[in-house]
N, C-alpha and C positions, 0 to 999 in steps of 0.2 A: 401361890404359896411357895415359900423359898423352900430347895431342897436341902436337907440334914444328911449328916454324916452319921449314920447307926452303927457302924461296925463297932465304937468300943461299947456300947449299952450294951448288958449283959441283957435287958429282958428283954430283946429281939434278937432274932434270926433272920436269914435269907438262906432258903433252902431251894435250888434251882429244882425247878420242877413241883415245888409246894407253892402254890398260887404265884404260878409263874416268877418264881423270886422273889417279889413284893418281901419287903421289911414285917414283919409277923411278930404279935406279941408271941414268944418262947411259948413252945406246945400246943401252942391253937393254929387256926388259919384263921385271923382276924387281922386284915391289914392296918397296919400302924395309920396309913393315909385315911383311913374309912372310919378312925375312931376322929383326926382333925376336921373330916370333913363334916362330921357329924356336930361336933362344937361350933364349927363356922355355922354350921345351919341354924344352929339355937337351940341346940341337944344341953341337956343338961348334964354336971358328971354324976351327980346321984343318980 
């Protein structure tokens, strides 16, 4: 997977020390990578 540039998306953060930095939907600890990785697997978005 090619890496993205997040910093201008408003609905992510990188909060050092919040799962280790990791790209994070805003207010959760739900890494940004862990929702594509989930699609590449054959996760639905419903």
């Amino acid at each position: 997977m090619a890496s993205l540039d997040w910093s201008q998306c408003p609905a992510v953060e990188s909060v050092p020390g919040k799962v280790s930095g990791a790209w994070v939907l805003k207010g959760t600890r739900m890494p940004v990578s862990a929702i594509f990785e989930n699609l590449e697997a054959g996760a639905s978005i419903d």
